[in-house]
N, C-alpha and C positions, 0 to 999 in steps of 0.2 A: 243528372250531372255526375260526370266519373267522379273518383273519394282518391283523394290522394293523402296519405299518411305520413307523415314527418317523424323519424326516430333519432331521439336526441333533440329533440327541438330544443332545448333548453341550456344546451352548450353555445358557448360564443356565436360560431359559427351556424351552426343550427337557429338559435336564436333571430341570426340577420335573413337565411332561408325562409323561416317563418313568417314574419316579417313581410317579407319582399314577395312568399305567397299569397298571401294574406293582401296587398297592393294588389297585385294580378289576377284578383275573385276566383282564388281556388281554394277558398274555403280550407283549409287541412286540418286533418285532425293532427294535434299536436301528440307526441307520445316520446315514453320513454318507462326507464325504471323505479326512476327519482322520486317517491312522493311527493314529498313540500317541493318540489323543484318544478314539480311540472303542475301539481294544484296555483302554486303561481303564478306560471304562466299562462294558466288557461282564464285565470284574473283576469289577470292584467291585460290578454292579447282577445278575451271575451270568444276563444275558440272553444270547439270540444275537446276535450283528453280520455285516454287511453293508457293507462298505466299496466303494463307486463313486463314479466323477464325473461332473459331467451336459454334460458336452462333446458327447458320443453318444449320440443318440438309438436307437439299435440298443441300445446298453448301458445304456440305462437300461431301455428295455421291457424286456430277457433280467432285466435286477436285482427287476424287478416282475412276471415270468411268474405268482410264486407267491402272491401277497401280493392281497389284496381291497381293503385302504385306504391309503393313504401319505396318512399328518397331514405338514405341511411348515414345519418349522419354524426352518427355514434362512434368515432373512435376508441382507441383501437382498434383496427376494422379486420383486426386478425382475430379478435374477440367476438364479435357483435356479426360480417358476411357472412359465415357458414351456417348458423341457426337460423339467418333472417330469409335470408336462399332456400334454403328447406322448408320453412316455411312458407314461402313465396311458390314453391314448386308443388305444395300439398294442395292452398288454395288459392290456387292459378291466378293467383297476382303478381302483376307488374315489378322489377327491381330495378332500382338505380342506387349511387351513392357517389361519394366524392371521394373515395380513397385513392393514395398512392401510392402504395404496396404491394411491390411486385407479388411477393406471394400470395397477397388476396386477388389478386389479375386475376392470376396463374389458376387459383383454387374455382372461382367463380366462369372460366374459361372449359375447365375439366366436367364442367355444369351443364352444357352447349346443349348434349345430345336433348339432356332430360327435363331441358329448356324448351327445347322446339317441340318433344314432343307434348307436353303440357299447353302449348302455343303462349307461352310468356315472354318477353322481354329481358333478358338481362344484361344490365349497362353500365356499370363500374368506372370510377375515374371521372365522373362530371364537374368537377373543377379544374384552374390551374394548377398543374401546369396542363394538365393532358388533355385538355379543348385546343387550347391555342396550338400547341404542340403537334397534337393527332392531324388536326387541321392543316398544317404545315408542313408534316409530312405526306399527306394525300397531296397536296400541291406539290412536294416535289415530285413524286413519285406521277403524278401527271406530266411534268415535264421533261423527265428522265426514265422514261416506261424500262430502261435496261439497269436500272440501278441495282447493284450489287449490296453497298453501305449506305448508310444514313446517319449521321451526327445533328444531333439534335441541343439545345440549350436556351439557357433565359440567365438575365440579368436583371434581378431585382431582392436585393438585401430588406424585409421585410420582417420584423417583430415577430415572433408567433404568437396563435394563440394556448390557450393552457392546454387544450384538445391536441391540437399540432405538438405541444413538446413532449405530451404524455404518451402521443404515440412515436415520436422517438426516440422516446424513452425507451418503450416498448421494445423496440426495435433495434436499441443499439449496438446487439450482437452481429445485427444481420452482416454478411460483407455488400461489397458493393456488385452489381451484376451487368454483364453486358450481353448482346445476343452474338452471335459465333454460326454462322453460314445453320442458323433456323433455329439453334438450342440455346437455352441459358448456361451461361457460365460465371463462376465468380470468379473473383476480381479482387485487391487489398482494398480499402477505401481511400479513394484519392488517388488512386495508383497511376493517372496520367493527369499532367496539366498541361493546356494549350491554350497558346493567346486568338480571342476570338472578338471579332468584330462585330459586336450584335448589332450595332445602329448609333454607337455615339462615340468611337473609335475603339482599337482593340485593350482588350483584358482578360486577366489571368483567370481559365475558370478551370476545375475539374469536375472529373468522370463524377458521378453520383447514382445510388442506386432509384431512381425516379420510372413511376410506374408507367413512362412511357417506352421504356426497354421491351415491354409485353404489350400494349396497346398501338403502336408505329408498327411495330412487327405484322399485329394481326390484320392492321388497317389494308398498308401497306404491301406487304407480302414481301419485302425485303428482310434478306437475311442476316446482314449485317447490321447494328445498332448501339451505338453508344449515347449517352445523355452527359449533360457538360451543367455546372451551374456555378457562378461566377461567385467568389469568395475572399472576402479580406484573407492578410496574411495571418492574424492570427489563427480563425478559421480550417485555413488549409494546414496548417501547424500542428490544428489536434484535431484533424482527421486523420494527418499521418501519423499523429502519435496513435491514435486510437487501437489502429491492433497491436501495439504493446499493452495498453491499458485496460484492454476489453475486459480482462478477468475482473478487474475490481470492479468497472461498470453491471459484469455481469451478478453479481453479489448482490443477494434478497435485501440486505439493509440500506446498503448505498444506489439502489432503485427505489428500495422505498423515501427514503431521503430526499432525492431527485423529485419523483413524484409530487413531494408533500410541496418542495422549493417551485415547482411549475406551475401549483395550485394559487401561489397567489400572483402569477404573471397575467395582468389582462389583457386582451387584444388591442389594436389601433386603435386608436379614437376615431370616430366619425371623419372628422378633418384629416387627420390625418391619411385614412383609405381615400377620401376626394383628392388629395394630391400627387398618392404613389401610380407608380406606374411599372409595367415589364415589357421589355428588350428581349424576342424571339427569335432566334435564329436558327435557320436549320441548310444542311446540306448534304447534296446525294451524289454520289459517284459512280463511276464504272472501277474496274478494278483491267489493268490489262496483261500484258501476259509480262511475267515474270513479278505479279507483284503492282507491276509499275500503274500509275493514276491514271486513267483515262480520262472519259468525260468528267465532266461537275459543274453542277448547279447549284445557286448560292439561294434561299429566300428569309424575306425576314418580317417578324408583322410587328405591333407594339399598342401594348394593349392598355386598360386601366390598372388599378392598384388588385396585387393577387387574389386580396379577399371580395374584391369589386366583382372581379371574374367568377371565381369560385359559388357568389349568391347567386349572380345570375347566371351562368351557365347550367349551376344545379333545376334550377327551378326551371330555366328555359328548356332542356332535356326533359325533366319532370312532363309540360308542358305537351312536348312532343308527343313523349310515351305515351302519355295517356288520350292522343288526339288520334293514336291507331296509326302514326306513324316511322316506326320501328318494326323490323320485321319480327319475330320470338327467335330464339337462341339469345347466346353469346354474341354483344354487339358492343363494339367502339362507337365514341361520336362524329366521329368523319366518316367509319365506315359505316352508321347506319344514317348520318342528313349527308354529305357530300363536306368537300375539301370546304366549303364555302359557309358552312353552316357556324364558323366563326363570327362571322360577319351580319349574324344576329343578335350579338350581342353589343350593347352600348360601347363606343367610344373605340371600339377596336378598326386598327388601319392598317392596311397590308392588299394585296401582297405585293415587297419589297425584290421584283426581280433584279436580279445581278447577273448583268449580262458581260459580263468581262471575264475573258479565261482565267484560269486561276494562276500563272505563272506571274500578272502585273499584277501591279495595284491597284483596285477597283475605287470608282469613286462613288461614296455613300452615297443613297440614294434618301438616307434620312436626314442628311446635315447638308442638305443643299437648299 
């Protein structure tokens, strides 16, 4: 039986992945850095553990001799991809994770060559937003094979967990980024808001830097790309504020502050994730001369609660990976199962075509 490896298992999220392995007989070894953290959980969840740190790259490949996939679910994944990847590449095991960070896309992307030749798997991004998303743009991009842009987004105000706000945390210097005819560019954060109709009438979302700016791109092979995510007013307020603010955010005390404040934030409750749900919408265009819009195609899917997606999409990917079918390199999740491979996942409904030119007013095809 292949060995699939969980890092982090012991975080919120990680936690419900383990979990939800553990339901689907794949056995995992649970791991991480944590002593008491992860001796408890190997208690309580009667798996085996594996305790290492990714300081060593020697020690991490010897920690993966045995193991076919390591899911990573260890944020900050700007911390934890680049050791586990090395390691993964020393001994020709399998990578996935759930991150959303463009920069970790981007770094585990630059991996590709030394991916295929090792004949590994590397798959980044196996949560929401970027299953539903990736998925969603492979379907545009099927029905507008000339698309030049791609706007992408979701609508779903959700809690974090303490992993989610530590990484960003992490992160809160980043700017915001978009793709620009095949390159990344940044962006102020916030710096466009557009009202958008994901499926339960229109609302205010903005630009976000979300790591399907690098994952749509790759899927896809469109050059244009922006990511949208819908936000109260306070929200959009100090994200505009934020590049005035950055400096103080950036300051070792008042990160560490932050950190300490996100430590005692828990995740959903059970009930709670059974009743949330995401609002996905995406659309592709032609661009025509002078500027001017051409075609466009609207689609939309809607899915479970984020965290709902994010356990099983991981472990479903996981799953995959390790059943020999993903090709090695560098791979997205629609560009290694198809547009369709959403649709594996529980409770998700789509796809939402909108067949109405864009000058009227289309009529929802979810509120009907």
């Amino acid at each position: 039986m292949s060995t699939l490896l969980i890092y982090g298992s012991y975080g919120f999220v990680g936690g419900l992945i383990a979990e939800k392995a553990i339901d689907r007989g794949l056995d995992p070894i649970l791991a991480g850095r944590d002593r008491e953290r992860l001796r408890e959980q190997v208690a309580d969840l009667e798996q085996p553990g594996r305790r290492f740190s990714l300081e060593d790259p020697v020690t991490v490949a010897t920690a993966l001799e045995d193991v076919d996939c390591v899911l990573n679910c260890a944020g900050p994944f700007s911390n934890t991809a680049e050791p586990l990847v090395e390691g993964c590449l020393r001994s020709e095991t399998d990578y996935v994770d759930i991150t959303g960070e463009i920069p970790v896309i981007e770094s585990i992307h630059d991996r590709d060559a030394a991916a295929t030749e090792a004949g590994i798997t590397l798959l980044p991004a196996a949560a929401l937003s970027t299953i539903p998303m990736d998925c969603l743009a492979a379907h545009l991009a099927d029905r507008l094979p000339e698309a030049t842009h791609l706007s992408l987004g979701v609508d779903s105000f959700r809690v974090p967990s303490i992993g989610t706000l530590r990484t960003v945390i992490e992160g809160a210097d980043t700017e915001n980024a978009v793709r620009r005819d095949g390159d990344l560019e940044s962006a102020p954060t916030g710096w466009k808001t557009r009202e958008i109709d994901f499926g339960r009438g229109e609302r205010p979302a903005v630009t976000m830097p979300m790591g399907d700016v690098s994952t749509a791109h790759y899927t896809t092979g469109i050059p244009n790309v922006e990511m949208y995510a819908v936000m109260p007013q306070p929200a959009r307020t100090a994200l505009r504020l934020h590049r005035y603010l950055s400096p103080v955010f950036e300051s070792k005390p008042v990160r560490w502050t932050l950190k300490q404040l996100a430590g005692v934030r828990e995740g959903p409750s059970e009930r709670a994730r059974d009743r949330g749900s995401a609002y996905v919408w995406g659309e592709a265009r032609t661009e025509g001369e002078g500027g001017a819009e051409g075609e466009r195609v609207v689609s939309r899917l809607v899915t479970p609660d984020p965290y709902v997606v994010t356990v099983d999409g991981a472990v479903t990917v996981a799953e995959r990976v390790l059943a020999g079918d993903a090709d090695a390199g560098f791979q997205t999740p629609a560009g290694a199962f198809g547009a369709d491979f959403v649709f594996e996942l529980e409770g998700v409904e789509g796809f939402f075509d909108e067949e109405t030119p864009a000058e009227t007013s289309p009529v929802n095809p979810l509120l009907q």
